[in-house]
N, C-alpha and C positions, 0 to 999 in steps of 0.2 A: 551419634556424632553428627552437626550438623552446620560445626563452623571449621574453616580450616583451621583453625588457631587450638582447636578440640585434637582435628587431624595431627598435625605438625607434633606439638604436645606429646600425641603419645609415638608418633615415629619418631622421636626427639628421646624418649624416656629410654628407648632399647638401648643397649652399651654399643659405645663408641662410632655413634653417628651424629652427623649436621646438617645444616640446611643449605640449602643452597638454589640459584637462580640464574645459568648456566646459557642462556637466553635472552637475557637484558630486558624482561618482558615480567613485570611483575607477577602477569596472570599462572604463570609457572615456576611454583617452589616445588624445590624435590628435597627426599630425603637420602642422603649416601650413607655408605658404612667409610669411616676414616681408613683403616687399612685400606683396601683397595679401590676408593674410590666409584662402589660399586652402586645403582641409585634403585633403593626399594620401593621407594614410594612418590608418587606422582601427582602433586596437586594442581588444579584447575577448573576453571567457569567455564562453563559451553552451552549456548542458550540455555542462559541465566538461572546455568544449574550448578553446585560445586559438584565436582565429580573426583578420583582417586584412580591412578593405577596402581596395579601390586601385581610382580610376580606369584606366578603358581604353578602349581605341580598337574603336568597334564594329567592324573588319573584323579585331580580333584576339580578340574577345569569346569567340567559338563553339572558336575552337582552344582557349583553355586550359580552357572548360569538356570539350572532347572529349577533352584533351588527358590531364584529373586529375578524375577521381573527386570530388577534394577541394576544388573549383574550383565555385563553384556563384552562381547568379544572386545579385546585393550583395544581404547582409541589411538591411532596414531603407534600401534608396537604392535609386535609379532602376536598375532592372534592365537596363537597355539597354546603361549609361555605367560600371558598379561590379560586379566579381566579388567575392567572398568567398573567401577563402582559408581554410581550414580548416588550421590547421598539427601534422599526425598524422602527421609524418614522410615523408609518401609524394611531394611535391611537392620536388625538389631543391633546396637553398639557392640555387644559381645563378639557379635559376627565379622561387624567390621574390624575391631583388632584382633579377631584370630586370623584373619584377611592380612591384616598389616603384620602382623608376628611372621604368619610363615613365609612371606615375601620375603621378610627378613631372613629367615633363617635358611632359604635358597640361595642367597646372594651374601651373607657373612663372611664365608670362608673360602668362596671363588677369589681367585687370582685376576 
């Protein structure tokens, strides 16, 4: 994955979520779950990189930082709960929407 539009797309394909731009600031579209408003995924440029937030489960935090280079404590969020994904090609697509699936699937059913 290497264009947002790739991104979006498949944060867009899980049930019952939209896009959104919460910020007035084009540079940030996020993805919400419609129930509650909750936002999984994180898109933006940061020296002229596309990069992706996603929640995650702290006992899988440290693998995909170990895991990917590219993989680095969430910009701008709770470092504990949120990686960053840098998308420079080196993180496999596969990777990346199982990145994107379980973010989702941490934040579906919250209130």
């Amino acid at each position: 994955m290497q264009t947002r539009e790739e991104v979006l797309s498949y944060g867009l394909s899980l049930p019952n979520t939209y896009q959104d731009a919460p910020f007035h600031d084009p540079n940030w579209q996020l993805v919400r779950v419609f129930k509650n408003k909750k936002v999984f995924l994180w898109t933006y440029e940061r020296d002229d990189r596309l990069c992706i937030n996603v929640k995650v489960d702290p006992e899988w935090r440290e693998f995909w930082r170990s895991t990917y280079k590219s993989v680095i404590p969430g910009y701008h969020q709770n470092k504990e709960h949120w990686n960053t994904v840098i998308l420079d090609g080196t993180v496999p697509d596969e990777d990346v929407k199982r990145m994107i699936a379980e973010s989702y699937d941490l934040v579906v059913n919250k209130k």
